[in-house]
PyMOL Python script that loads the backbone (N, CA, C, O; Angstrom):
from pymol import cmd

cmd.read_pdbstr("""\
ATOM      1  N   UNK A   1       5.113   8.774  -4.997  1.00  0.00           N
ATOM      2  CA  UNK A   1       5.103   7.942  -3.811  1.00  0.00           C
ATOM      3  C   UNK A   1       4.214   8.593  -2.761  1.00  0.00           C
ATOM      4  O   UNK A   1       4.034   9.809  -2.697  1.00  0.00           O
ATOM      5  N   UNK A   2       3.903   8.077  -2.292  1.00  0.00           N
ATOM      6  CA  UNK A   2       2.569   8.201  -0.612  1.00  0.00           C
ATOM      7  C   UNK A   2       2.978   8.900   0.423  1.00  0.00           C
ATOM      8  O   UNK A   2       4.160   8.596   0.582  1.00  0.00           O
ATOM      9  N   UNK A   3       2.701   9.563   1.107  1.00  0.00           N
ATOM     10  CA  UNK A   3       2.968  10.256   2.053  1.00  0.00           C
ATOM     11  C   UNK A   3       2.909   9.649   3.446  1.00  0.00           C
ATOM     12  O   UNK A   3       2.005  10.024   4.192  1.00  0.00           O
ATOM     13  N   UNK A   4       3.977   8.552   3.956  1.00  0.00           N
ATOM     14  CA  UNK A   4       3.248   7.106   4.747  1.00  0.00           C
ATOM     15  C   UNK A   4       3.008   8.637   6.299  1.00  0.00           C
ATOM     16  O   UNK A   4       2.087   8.286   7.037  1.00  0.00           O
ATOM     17  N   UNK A   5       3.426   9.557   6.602  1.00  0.00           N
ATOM     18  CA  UNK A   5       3.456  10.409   8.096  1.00  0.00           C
ATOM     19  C   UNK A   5       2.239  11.090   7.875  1.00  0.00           C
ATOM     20  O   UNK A   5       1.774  11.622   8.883  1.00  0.00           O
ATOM     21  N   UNK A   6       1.325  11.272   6.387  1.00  0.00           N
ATOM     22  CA  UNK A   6       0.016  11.514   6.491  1.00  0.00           C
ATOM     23  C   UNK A   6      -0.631  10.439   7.277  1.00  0.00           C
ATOM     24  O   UNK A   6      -1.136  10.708   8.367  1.00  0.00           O
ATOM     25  N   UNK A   7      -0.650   9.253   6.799  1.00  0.00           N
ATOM     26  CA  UNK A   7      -1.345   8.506   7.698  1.00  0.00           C
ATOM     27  C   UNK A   7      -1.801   8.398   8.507  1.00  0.00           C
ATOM     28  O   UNK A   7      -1.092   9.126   9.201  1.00  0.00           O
ATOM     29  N   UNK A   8      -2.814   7.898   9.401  1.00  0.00           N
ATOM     30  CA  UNK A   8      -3.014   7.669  10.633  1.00  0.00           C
ATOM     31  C   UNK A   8      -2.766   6.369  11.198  1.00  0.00           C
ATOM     32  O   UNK A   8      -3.183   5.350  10.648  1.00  0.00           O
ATOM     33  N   UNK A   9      -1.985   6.349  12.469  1.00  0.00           N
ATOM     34  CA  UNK A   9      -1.157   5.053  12.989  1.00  0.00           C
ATOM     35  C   UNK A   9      -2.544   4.531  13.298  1.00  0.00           C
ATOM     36  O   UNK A   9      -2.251   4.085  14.408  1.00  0.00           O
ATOM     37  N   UNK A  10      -3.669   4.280  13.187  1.00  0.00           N
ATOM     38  CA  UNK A  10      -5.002   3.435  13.158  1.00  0.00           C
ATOM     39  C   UNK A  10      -5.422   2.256  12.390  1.00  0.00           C
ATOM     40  O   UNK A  10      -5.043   2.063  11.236  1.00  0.00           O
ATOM     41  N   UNK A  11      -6.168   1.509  13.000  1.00  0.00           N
ATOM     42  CA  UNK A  11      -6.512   0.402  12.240  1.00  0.00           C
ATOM     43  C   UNK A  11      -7.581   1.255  11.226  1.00  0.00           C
ATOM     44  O   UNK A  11      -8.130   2.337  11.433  1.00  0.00           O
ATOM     45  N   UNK A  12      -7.663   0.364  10.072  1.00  0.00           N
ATOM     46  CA  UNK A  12      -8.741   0.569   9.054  1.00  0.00           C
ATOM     47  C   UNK A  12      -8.280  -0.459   7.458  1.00  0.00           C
ATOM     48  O   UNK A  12      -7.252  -1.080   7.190  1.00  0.00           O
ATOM     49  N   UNK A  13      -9.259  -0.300   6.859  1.00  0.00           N
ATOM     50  CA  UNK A  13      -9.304  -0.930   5.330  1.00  0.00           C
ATOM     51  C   UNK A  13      -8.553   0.398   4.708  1.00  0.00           C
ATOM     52  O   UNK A  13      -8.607   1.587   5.021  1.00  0.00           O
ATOM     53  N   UNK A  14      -7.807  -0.339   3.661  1.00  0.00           N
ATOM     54  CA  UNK A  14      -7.592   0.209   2.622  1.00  0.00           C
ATOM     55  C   UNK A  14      -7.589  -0.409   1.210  1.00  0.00           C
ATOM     56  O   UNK A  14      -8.036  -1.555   1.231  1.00  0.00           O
ATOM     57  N   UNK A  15      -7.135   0.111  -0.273  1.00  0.00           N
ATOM     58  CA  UNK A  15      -7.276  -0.158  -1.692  1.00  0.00           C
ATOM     59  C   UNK A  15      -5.947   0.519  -2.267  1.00  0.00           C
ATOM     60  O   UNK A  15      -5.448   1.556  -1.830  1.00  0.00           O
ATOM     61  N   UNK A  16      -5.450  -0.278  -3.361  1.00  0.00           N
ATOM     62  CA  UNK A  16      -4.726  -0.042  -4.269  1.00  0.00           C
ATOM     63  C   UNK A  16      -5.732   0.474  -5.501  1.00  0.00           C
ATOM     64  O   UNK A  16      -6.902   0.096  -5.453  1.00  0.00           O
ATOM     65  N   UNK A  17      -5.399   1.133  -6.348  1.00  0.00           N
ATOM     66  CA  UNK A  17      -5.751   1.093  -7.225  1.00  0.00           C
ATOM     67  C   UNK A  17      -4.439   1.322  -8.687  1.00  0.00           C
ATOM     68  O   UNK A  17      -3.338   1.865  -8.593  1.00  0.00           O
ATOM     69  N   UNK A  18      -5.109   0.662  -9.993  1.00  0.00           N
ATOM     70  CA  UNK A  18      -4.314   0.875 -10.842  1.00  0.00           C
ATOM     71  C   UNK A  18      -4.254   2.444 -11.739  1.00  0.00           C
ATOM     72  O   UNK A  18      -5.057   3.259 -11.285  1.00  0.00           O
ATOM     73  N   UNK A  19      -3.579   2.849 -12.699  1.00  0.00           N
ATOM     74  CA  UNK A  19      -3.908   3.552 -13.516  1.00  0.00           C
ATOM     75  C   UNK A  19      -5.119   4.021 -14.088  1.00  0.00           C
ATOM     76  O   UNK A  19      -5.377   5.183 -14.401  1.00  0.00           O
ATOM     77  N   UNK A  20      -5.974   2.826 -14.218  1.00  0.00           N
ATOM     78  CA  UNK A  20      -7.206   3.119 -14.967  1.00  0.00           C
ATOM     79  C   UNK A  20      -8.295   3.251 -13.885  1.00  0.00           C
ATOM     80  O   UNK A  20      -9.513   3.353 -14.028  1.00  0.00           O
ATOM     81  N   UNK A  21      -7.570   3.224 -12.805  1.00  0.00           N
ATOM     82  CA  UNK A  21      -8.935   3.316 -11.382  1.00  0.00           C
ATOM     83  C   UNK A  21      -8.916   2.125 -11.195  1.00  0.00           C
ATOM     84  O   UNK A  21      -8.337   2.007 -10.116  1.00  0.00           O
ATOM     85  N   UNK A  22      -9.194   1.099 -11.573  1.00  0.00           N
ATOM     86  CA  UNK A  22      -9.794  -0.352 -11.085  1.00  0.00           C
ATOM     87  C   UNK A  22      -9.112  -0.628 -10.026  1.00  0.00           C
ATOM     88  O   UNK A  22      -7.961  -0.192  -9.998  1.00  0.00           O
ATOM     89  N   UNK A  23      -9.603  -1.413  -8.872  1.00  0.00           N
ATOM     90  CA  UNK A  23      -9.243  -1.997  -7.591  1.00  0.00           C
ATOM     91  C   UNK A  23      -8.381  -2.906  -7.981  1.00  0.00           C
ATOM     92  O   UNK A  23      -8.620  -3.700  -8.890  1.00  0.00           O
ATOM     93  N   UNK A  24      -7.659  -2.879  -7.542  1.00  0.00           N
ATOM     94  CA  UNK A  24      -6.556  -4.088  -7.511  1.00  0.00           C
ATOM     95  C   UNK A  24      -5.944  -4.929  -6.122  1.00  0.00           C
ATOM     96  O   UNK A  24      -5.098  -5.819  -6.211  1.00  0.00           O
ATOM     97  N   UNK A  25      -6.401  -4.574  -5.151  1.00  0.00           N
ATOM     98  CA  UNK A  25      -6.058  -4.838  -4.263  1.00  0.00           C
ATOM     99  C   UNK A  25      -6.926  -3.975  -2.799  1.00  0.00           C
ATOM    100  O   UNK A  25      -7.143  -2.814  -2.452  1.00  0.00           O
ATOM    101  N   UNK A  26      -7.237  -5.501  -2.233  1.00  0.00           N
ATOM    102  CA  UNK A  26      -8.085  -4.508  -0.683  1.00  0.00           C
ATOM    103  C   UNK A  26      -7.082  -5.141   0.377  1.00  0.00           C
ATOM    104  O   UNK A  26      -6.355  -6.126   0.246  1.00  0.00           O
ATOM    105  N   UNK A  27      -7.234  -4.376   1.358  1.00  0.00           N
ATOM    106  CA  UNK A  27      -6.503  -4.825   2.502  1.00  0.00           C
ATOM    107  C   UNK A  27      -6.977  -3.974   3.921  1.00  0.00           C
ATOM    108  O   UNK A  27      -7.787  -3.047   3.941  1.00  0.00           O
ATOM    109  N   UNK A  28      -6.336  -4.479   4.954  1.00  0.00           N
ATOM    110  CA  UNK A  28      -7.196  -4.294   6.382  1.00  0.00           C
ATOM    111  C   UNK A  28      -5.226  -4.552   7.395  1.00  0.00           C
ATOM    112  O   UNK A  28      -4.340  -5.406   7.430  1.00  0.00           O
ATOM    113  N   UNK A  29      -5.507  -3.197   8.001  1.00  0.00           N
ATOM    114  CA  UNK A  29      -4.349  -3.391   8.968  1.00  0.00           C
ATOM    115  C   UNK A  29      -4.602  -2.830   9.938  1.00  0.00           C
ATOM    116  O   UNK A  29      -5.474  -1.965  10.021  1.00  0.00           O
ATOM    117  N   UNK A  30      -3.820  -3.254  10.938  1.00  0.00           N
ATOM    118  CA  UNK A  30      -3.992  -2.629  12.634  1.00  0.00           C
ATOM    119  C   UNK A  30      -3.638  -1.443  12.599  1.00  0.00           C
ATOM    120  O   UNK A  30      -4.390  -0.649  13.164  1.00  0.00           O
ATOM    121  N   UNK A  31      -2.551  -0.972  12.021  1.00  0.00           N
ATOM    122  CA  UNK A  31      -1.765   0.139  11.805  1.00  0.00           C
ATOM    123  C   UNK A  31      -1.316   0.421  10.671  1.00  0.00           C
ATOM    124  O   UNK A  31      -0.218   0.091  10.221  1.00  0.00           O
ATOM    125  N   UNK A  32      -2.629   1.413   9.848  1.00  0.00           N
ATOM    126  CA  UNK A  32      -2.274   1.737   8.375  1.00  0.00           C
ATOM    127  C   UNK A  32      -0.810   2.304   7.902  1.00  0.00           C
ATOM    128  O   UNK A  32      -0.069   1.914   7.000  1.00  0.00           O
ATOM    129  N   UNK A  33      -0.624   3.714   9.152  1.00  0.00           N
ATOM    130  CA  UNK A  33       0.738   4.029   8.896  1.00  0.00           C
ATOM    131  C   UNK A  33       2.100   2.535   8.542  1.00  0.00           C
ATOM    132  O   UNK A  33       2.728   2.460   7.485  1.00  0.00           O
ATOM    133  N   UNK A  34       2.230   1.668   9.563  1.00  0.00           N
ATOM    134  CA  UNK A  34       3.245   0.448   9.783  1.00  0.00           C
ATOM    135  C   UNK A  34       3.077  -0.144   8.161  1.00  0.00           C
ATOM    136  O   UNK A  34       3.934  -0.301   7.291  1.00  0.00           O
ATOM    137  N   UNK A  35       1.488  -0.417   8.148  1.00  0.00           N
ATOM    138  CA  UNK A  35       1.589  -1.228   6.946  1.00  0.00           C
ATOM    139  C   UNK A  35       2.087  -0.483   4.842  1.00  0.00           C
ATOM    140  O   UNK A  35       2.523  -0.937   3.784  1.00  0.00           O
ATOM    141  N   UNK A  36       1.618   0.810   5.417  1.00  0.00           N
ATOM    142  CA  UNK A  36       1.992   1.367   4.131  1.00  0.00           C
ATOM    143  C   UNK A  36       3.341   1.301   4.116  1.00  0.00           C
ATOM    144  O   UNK A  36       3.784   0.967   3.018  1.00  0.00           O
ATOM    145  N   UNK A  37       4.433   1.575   5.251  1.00  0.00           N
ATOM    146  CA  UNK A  37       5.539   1.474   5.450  1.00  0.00           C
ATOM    147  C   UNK A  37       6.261   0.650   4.866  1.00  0.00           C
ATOM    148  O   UNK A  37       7.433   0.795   4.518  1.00  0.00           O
ATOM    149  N   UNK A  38       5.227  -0.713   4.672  1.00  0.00           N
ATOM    150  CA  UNK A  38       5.784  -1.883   4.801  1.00  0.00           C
ATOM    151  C   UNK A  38       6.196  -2.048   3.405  1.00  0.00           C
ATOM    152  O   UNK A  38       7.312  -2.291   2.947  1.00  0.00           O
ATOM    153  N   UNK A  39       4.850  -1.830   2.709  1.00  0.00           N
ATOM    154  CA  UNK A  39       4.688  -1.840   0.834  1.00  0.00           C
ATOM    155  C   UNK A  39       5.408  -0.891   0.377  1.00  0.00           C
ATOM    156  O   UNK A  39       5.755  -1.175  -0.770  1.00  0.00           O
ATOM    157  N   UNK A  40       5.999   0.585   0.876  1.00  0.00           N
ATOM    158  CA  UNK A  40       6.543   1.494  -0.045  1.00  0.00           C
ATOM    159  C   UNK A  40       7.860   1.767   0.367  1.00  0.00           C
ATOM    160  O   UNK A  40       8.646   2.152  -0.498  1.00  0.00           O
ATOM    161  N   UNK A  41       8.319   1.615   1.748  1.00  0.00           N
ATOM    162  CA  UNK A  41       9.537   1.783   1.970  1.00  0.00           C
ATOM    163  C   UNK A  41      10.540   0.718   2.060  1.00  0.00           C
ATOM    164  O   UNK A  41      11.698   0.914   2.430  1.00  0.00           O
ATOM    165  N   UNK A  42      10.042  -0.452   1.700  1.00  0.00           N
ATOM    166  CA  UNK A  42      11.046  -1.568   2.121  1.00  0.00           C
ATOM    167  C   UNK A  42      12.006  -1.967   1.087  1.00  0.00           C
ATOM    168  O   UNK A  42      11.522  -1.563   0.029  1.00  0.00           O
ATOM    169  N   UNK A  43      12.961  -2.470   0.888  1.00  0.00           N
ATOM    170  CA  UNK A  43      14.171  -2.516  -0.534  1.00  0.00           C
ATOM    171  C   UNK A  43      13.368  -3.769  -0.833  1.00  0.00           C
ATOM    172  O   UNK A  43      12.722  -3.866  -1.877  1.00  0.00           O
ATOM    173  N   UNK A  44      13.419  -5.022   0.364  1.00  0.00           N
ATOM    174  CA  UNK A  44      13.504  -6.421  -0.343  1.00  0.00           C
ATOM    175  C   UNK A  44      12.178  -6.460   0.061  1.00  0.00           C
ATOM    176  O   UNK A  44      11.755  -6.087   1.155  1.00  0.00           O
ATOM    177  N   UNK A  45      11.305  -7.090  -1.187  1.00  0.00           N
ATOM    178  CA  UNK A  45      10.015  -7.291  -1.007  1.00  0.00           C
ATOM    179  C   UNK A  45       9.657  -8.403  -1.742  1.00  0.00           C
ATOM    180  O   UNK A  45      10.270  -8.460  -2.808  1.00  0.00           O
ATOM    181  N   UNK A  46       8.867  -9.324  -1.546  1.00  0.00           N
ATOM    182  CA  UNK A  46       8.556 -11.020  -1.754  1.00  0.00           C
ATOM    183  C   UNK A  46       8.129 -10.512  -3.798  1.00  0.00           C
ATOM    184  O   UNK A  46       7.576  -9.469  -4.149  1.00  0.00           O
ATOM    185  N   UNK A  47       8.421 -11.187  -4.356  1.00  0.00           N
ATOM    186  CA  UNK A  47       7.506 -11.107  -5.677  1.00  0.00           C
ATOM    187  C   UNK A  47       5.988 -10.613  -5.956  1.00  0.00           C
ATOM    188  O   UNK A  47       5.524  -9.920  -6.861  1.00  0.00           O
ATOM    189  N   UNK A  48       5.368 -11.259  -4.789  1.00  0.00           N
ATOM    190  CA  UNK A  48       4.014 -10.640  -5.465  1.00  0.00           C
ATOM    191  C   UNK A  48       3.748  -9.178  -4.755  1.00  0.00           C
ATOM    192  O   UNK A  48       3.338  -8.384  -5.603  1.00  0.00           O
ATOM    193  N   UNK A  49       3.825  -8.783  -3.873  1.00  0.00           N
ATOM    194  CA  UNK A  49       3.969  -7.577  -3.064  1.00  0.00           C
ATOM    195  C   UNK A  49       4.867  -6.431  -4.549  1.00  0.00           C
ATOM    196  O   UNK A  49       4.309  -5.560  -5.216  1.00  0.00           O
ATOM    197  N   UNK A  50       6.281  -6.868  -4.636  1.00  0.00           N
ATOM    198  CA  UNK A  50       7.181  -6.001  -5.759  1.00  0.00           C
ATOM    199  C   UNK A  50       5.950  -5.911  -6.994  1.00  0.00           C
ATOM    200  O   UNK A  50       5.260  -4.892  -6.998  1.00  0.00           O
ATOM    201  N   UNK A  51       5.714  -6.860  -7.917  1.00  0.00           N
ATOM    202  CA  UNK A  51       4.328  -6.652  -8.866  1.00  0.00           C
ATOM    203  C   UNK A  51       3.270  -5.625  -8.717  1.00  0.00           C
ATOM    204  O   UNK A  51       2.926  -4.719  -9.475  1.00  0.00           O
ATOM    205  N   UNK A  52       2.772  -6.047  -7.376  1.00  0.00           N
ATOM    206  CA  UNK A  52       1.717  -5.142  -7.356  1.00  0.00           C
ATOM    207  C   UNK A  52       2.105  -3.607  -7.084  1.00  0.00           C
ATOM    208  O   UNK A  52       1.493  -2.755  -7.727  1.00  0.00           O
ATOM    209  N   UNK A  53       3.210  -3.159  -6.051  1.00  0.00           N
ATOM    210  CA  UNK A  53       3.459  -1.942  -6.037  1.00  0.00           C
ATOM    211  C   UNK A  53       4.164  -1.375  -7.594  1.00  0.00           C
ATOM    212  O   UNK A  53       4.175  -0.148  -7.699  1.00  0.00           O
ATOM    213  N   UNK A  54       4.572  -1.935  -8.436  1.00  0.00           N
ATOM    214  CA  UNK A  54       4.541  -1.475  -9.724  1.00  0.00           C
ATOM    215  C   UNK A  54       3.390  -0.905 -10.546  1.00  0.00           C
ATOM    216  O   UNK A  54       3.496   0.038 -11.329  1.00  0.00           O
ATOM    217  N   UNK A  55       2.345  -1.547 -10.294  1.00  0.00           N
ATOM    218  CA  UNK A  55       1.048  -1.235 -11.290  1.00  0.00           C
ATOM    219  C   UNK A  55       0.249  -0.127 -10.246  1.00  0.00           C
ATOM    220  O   UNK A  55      -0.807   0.387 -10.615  1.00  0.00           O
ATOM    221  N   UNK A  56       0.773   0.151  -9.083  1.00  0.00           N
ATOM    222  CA  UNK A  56      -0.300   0.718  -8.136  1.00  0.00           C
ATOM    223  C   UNK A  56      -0.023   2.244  -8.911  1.00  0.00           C
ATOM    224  O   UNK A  56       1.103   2.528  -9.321  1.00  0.00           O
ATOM    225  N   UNK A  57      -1.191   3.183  -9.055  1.00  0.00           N
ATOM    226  CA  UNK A  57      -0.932   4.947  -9.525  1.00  0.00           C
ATOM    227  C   UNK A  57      -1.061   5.489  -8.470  1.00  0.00           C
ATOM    228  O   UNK A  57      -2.143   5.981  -8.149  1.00  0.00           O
ATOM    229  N   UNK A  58       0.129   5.531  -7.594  1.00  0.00           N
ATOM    230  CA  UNK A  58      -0.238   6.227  -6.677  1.00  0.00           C
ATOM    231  C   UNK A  58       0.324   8.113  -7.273  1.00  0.00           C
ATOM    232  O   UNK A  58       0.093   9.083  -6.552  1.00  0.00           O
TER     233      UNK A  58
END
""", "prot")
cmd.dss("prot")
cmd.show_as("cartoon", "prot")
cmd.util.cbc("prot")
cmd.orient("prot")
């Protein structure tokens, strides 16, 4: 799992990637820290959000 207090509470792009490297996902937030928060610490998460943090190598 990710280290979301490395973060920086800053806007910027970020990427998922899978196992094999390939991109799987781009994204753009105001507040990278809030948003990683959002994807790795939360219990209830919508279906496609739960999917993708399964395949992510982090």
């Amino acid at each position: 799992m990710i280290d979301v207090t490395a973060l920086p509470p800053n806007p910027g792009c970020y990427l998922f990637r899978n196992a094999e490297g390939h991109i799987i996902y781009i994204g753009k937030a105001k507040n990278l820290r809030k948003r990683a928060k959002s994807y790795f610490q939360k219990k209830e998460q919508d279906p496609k959000t739960g999917s993708l943090i399964t395949v992510i190598d982090s």
